[in-house]
C-alpha positions, 0 to 999 in steps of 0.5 A: 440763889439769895443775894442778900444786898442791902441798900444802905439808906442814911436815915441819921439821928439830928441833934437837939438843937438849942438847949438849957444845959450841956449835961442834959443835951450830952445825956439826951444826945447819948440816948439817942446815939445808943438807940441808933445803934441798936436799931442798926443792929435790929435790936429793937426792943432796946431802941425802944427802952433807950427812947422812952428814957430819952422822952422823960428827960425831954419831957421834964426839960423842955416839954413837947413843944421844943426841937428836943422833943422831935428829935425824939418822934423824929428817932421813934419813925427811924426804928420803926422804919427799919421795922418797915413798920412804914406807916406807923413811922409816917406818924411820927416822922409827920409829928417831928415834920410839924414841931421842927417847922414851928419851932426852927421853921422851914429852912432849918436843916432838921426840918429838912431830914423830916421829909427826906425820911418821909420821902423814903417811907413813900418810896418803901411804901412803893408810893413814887409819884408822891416821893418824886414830888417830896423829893423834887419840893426838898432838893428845890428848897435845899439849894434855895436855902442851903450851900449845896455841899451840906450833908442834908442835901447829899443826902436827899440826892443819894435817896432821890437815886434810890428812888429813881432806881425803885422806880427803874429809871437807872439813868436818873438814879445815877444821876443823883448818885454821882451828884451825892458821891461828889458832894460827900467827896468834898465834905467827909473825904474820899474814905469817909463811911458816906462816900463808901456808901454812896460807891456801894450804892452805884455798885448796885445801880450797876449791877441792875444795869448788866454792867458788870464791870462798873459794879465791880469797880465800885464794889471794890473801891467800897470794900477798900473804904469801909475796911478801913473806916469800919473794919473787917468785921462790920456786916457792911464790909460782909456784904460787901464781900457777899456782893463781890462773891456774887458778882463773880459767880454770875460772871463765871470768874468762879476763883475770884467768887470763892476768894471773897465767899472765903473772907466772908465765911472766915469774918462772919465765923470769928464773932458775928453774932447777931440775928441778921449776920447769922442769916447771912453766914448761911447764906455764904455758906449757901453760895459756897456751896453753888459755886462748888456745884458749878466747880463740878466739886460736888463733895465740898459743895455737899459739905457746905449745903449741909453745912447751911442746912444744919444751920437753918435747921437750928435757928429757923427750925424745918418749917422755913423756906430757907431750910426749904431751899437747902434741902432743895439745892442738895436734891439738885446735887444728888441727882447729879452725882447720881444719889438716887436712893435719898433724892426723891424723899427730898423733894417730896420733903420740900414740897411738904414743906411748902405745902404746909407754909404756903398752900397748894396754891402758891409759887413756891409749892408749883415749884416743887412739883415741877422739880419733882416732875423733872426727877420722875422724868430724869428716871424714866417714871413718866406717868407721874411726871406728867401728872405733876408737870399739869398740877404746876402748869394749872397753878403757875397759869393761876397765878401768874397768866400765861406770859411768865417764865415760870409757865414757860419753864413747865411748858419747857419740861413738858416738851422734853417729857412728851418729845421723850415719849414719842408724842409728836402731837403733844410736842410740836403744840407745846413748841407753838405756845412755847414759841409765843410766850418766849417771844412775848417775853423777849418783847416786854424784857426789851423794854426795860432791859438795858443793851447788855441785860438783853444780850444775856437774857437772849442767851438764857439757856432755856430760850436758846435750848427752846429754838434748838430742840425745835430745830432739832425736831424738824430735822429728826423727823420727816414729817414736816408740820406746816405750823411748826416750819412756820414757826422756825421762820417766824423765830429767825425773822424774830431773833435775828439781829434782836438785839441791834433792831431794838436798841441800835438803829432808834440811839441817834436820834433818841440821844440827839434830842434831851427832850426824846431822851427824858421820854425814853428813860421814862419809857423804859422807868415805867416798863421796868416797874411793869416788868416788876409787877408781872412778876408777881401773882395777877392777886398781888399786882398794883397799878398794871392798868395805870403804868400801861397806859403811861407806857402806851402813851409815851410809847406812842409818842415816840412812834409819832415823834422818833423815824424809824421807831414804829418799824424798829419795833414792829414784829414780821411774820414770814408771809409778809416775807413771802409776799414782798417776794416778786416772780423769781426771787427766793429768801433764805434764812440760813440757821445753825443750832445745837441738835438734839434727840430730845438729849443734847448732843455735841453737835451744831447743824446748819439748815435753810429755811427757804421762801418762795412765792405762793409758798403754803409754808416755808421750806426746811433744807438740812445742810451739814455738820459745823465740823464739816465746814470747820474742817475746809476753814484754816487760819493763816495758811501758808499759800492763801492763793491756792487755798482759796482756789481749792476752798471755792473751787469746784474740783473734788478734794483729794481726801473725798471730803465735800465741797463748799457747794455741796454743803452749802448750795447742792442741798437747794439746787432744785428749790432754787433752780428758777430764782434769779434772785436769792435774798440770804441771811448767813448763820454762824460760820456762814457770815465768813463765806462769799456765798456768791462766789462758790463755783457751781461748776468749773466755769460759773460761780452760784452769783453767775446763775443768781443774784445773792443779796446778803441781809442781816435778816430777811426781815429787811424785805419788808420793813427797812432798819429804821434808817431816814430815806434822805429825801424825807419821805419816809422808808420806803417799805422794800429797802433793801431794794433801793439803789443810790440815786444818780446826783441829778435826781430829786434827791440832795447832792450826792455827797461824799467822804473818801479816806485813802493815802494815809500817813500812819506814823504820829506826826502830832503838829500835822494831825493837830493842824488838820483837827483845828477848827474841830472840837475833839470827840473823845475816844470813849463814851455809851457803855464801854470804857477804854481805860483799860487799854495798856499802852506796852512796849513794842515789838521792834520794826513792827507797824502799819506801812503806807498804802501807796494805791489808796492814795490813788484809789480816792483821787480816780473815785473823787474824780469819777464822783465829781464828774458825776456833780457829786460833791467829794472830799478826800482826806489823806495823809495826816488830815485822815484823822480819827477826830475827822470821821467822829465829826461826821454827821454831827453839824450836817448829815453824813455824807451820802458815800463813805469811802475807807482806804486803809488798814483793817484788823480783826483778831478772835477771841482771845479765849478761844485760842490756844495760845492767846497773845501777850498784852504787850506788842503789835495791837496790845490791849487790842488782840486781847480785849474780852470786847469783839468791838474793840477787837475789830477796827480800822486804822486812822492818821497817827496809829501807829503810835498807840499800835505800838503801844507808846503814849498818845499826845495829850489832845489827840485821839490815837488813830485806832479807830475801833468798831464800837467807837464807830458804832456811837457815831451818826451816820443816818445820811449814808446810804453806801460804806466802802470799806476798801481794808483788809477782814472789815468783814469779819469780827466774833459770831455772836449767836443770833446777832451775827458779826460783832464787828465794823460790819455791825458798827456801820449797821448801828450807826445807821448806814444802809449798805456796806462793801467790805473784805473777808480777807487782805487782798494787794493793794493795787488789786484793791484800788483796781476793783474799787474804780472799777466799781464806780465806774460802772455805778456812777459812768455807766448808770448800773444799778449799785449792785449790778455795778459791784457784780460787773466789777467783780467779773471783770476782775475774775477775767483779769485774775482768775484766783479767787484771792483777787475778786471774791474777798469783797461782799455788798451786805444790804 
């Protein structure tokens, strides 16, 4: 798809300056305008008879050492610039440079948009490190000798972002944005052309960032400046819409998208008739025509396609890589609505086409190859296929090197064709390579992909299809290939919790310090302009070697500089799993994958990939069916107690369906039968089980015959998730097996924080007085905002009632942990504010225990339900927001104001303590988390990233082991379990998670329902 956005960049026209006679200046000035507009509207051969009558009259009056005549050189670079003709503009933007500093010296405004164009033509030119200098040398000069609300200076800051968004440094580039924004608020008006321009622009930057919301806000307020300022028919109001349509069409709001491409069709088609808006006419035309494909429409996505083609063909002629591209996207439709007799003809169209435009050794004709494999393929011919899936392999390698998507995508298509063939041989190496491309391509997008851009990335259906089909393969044949298992393992290792390893656990200690946060944005600058050289041909790329090495070398300082970095980023294989394993343990990397035959199925497996000591390989363990598990899972049910029981209990269903040990555990018995020790990584609907806890037989549970130590990944086993040891020796390379020290250690005091007793109705003098003395942290911040959050009318009698035993569970455990010369501070009743634990690590470290007595809540997606909640009522915006980390939270002093949905005191954070806003604080120093509330360990299942919620959070923000609930257990059970739980931990001296097993078995003996002592789990 063509997305035809422009960045607008104001290159201006300046005055004449001090002139003899108002009629000579009016008819120059008019000139000038005229030529201005012409080169706007790319009608350059006009511009440029408008000029050369504008420099006779100069000429004659003021001769070529005036002001008058650099604004014409100054004007002859501005139409050749919007040639890019960019070193011939140089030239001239140079001559206009010199006349302006003699004539009106160097701190004249005029002097000023010389260089400021000169800066932009290096910018084009992709000459950065010489803008940056120009412009970091102009804005300097400005401010010392300009107000800085002149428009000279806007300017040169909305071209100084430009550049820093060439250059792939987004944060510095929005930086200058705003500042620009600001400044043209002040001095145009908020619906002025050049504050339009500047919010346009941010839209962009946003959308190069993956947030999709911030580009859409300012895309919107855009089109409602430029409506009005230039009207509906300007190709800047069209490109707007186009922008939008796009927008949408890549979120999937695919009504919205059509609702835009319909304006913009309609606009362009009323008399819009210059070059360019021709071109983007066919091209929304083009886009109408993908949207309808993507509707499943596929008689009005035909009828636009064509539409688009005949276009093209009349004004570009068959020869084009626009016509190209049209008939390419009307092959792709007729092999979908099953058109076989006219698809092959028009692929081989294209790649003559191709062929004869660019050669047989260029991308564009690689492409069509492979596109013409893939039909071959699709029909059963697989000899031709095959030959030319090796062509497009050869050249994409030629160009491109081995680590491109355009490679991996062949090698993808080869996998099917091979797999289809039943060369099993031919599969599992291509799988191999296959698997180290995808994963060094993950790597490099990691560096220069923002947080959201790299979860949509690890989404790529292709990636997610590649670890599927490979899954798939294993299970689907009994020959279990060595290399191939290893592989899988290597993949899980990889993928698993990607997402939270490379950005989450580095954040703190990065944004805690501007001097590491200037390094890091610089990183990542430099990896997205690598990252766009790679995609270029190996012929065409520049300055790979010089960026790598600036990489590297800020790379390396941060490793040297930042704890925990090096580990953060650093790539585990499964021997070193392996060998970190001692006598009797086993590690299990549970998996869940669509399956395939190599055809898609509707389908989801689960397995085990399984590691013992002096393993060869890993072991592949199929389990069962996502269906079959789904099917002894139920929301709400009405007696929870017994179905509990039934759901871990080891007696046979009534209806002969499996049990959770037959489906989870049975399958491993026999590998697992002398480990005493399982490490184990949940997959999908396993991270809502107590794995522990399913019974064996009527008497033990699976945790009475081996310790179950719940990992996000067993990566954990050999390098810790970049976490500081708080005795400042560094990590210690099997963290996960690290117990809290008793306080009489070497290491600090033990410290605590315990919450419990609150009061949750808003009483806003006590909460203030509480918060006095602590600056307020604001509820929103990183890259979410709140303010969408309404506020509806409650539903009457509902809120959140008092927790009696929490109260007195924080008092026995602040007792016990003094006992223990710890040092406890219980916050209750309104003191238990929201504004408290967001001070948390701020001024000192966090404390080493943080304990949570309260309210949890976790709602799905709304999306998933059949009958989503209204916005209004009990939880509001909370039950419906599109965000799980918003959907997933605790409750705070004072919440149930905004609960039920009234206004919050102005001042005062609204108790509603979300997972995302628990996630941006630093909580490095905390080594255990009890979340003593109901479902704090559930949120939405995520892919390879696991729980999207407070268990996520408290693993962002940097705590090491966490307690939490898979369901709402009394709360004087609760409190029970807790005490219990210290007691044996601090009183009796047990390892951390012997005493959480003691406490739970003790509670199994006082209450044998499973509801009472199996909802809690320890998560290392």
């Amino acid at each position: 798809m063509k997305n035809t956005i422009l960045l607008f960049v104001l290159l201006p026209f300046v005055g004449l300056g001090q002139v003899d006679t108002a009629a000579v200046r009016a008819e120059v000035d008019s000139l000038l305008n005229l030529s201005r507009e012409n080169t706007e509207k790319g009608l350059f051969e006009e511009a440029d008879q408008l000029t050369d009558e504008a420099e006779k009259t100069v000429l004659k009056v003021f001769g070529k050492e005036s002001a008058a005549y650099a604004s014409v050189c100054f004007n002859r670079g501005r139409v050749l610039d919007f040639q890019n003709s960019f070193f011939e503009a140089e030239e001239w933007y140079l001559k206009s440079k010199v006349l302006r500093e003699q004539v009106l010296g160097k701190t004249h405004p005029d002097y000023f948009w010389s260089l400021n164009n000169l800066g932009m033509i290096f910018t084009n030119r992709g000459d950065y490190e010489e803008a940056e200098s120009l412009f970091n040398e102009i804005r300097t000069s400005v401010k010392a000798n300009l107000n800085k609300n002149h428009p000279v200076y806007s300017a040169i800051l909305e071209n100084s972002g430009i550049l820093y968004w060439r250059m792939g440094n987004y944060e510095k580039a929005e930086s200058f944005y705003i500042e620009a924004k600001e400044i043209r608020g002040k001095h145009f008006g908020s619906e002025s052309y050049q504050y339009g321009s500047s919010v346009f622009n941010l839209g962009i930057l946003f959308w190069s960032m993956g947030e999709n919301q911030k580009a859409e806000e300012s895309f919107i307020q855009a089109k409602s400046i430029i409506e009005k300022k230039l009207g509906k028919h300007s190709s800047f109001y069209l490109e707007i819409l186009n922008s939008l349509g796009v927008l949408y069409l890549n979120l999937g709001n695919y009504e919205k998208a059509e609702s835009f491409y319909i304006e913009a069709k309609a606009l362009s088609e009323k008399g819009i008739n210059d070059t360019s808006e021709r071109y983007l006419y066919d091209t929304i035309l083009d886009n109408l025509g993908i949207l309808y494909f993507l509707l499943g429409d596929y008689e009005k996505a035909e009828s636009f396609y064509i539409d688009a083609k005949e276009i093209r063909e009349k004004h570009f002629g068959k020869d084009h890589p626009y016509y190209a591209t049209s008939l390419e996207n009307i092959a792709e439709l007729y092999r979908v609505m099953g058109k076989g007799q006219t698809i092959e003809s028009l692929y081989i169209e294209v790649k003559n086409i191709r062929e004869r435009l660019f050669g047989e050794e260029h991308s564009e004709f690689a492409r069509s190859l492979n596109n013409l494999a893939s039909f071959y393929k699709t029909i059963g011919n697989y000899q031709d296929a095959e030959q030319l899936y090796n062509k497009a392999k050869n050249i994409r390698v030629s160009l491109f090197g081995k680590d491109h998507p355009d490679y991996a995508a062949t090698l993808f298509n080869m996998v099917n064709l091979y797999w289809k063939k039943g060369d099993l041989i031919k599969t599992e190496l291509l799988f191999e390579e296959l698997t180290h491309i995808n994963i060094n391509l993950v790597l490099s997008a990691q560096h220069h992909l923002t947080e959201v851009e790299l979860s949509k990335y690890l989404n790529n259906i292709r990636l997610l299809k590649c670890k599927d089909k490979m899954l798939s393969l294993i299970q689907q044949y009994d020959k279990k290939e060595p290399s191939i298992l290893k592989f899988s393992y290597n993949n899980s290792l990889f993928y698993k919790g990607f997402i939270k390893k490379s950005f989450s656990q580095i954040r703190h200690q990065i944004y805690r310090d501007s001097t590491l946060t200037e390094i890091y944005y610089r990183l990542k600058a430099y990896h997205r302009r690598l990252a766009a050289e790679y995609a270029k041909p190996i012929a065409e790329r520049q300055n790979v070697e010089e960026l790598e090495e600036k990489a590297n070398a800020l790379e390396k300082e941060l490793v040297r500089t930042v704890a925990g970095y090096g580990e953060a980023i650093r790539q585990v294989e499964w021997q070193e799993v392996r060998d970190a394993l001692q006598p009797g343990e086993a590690a299990v990397e549970f998996v869940h994958y669509n399956y395939y035959t190599p055809e898609p199925t509707d389908s989801v497996m689960y397995a085990a990939l399984v590691l013992r000591p002096g393993d060869e390989a890993p072991h592949f363990i199929p389990l069962f069916e996502e269906k079959e598990l789904q099917a002894l899972l139920r929301d709400n049910p009405r007696d929870k107690k017994a179905y509990l029981n039934e759901l871990y209990g080891y007696q046979k269903k009534k209806d002969a369906s499996p049990s959770l040990r037959q489906l989870i555990w049975q399958p491993m018995e026999e590998l697992l039968a002398d480990a005493e020790t399982v490490y184990a990584s949940p997959s999908g609907l396993l991270h809502r089980i107590n794995l522990g806890a399913v019974m064996v037989n009527r008497r033990k549970s699976w945790a009475d015959r081996h310790e179950v130590v719940l990992v996000g990944s067993t990566r954990q086993l050999v390098a810790p998730e970049g976490r500081e040891n708080p005795d400042g020796a560094g990590s210690s390379p099997f963290a996960i097996r690290r117990s809290l020290p008793s306080a009489d250690s070497h290491r600090p005091p033990l410290t605590a924080t315990l919450y419990g007793g609150i009061k949750y109705d808003m009483d806003s003098t006590a909460i203030a007085r509480a918060n006095q003395g602590e600056p307020l942290i604001a509820s929103t911040g990183g890259d979410l905002s709140f303010n969408y959050l309404e506020r509806s009318v409650p539903e009457r009698g509902l809120s959140w009632e008092e927790l009696p035993g929490t109260e007195k569970e924080a008092e026995e455990i602040s007792a016990i942990i003094e006992k223990h010369k710890g040092e406890a501070k219980a916050l209750k009743g309104h003191s238990a504010t929201e504004e408290s634990f967001k001070r948390l690590g701020q001024d000192d470290p966090s404390p080493r225990i943080l304990h949570i007595a309260t309210h949890g809540y976790f709602y799905p997606d709304p999306a998933e339900r059949r009958n989503p909640p209204p916005s209004g009522g009990l939880g509001g915006a909370f039950k419906i927001s599109d965000h799980p980390m918003i959907r997933s939270g605790l409750v705070m002093a004072g919440g149930n104001q905004a609960w039920r949905g009234k206004p919050v005191p102005e001042g005062l954070e609204d108790g509603i303590l979300t997972a995302y806003e628990v996630s941006q604080v630093d909580l490095r120093n905390t080594e255990l988390v009890v979340l003593s509330a109901c479902e704090t360990g559930l949120g939405d299942i995520e892919g390879n990233e696991g729980v999207y919620g407070l268990q996520r959070a408290f693993k962002i923000a940097g705590a090491d082991k966490l307690i939490m609930s898979l369901w709402n257990v009394p709360d004087a059970q609760t409190q029970e379990m807790m005490v219990l739980f210290y007691r044996y931990w601090l009183e009796e001296g047990m390892e951390l998670s012997e005493a959480f097993r003691a406490a739970q078995g003790e509670m199994r003996k006082r209450y044998k329902a499973h509801y009472y002592w199996a909802a809690f789990v320890l998560v290392e």
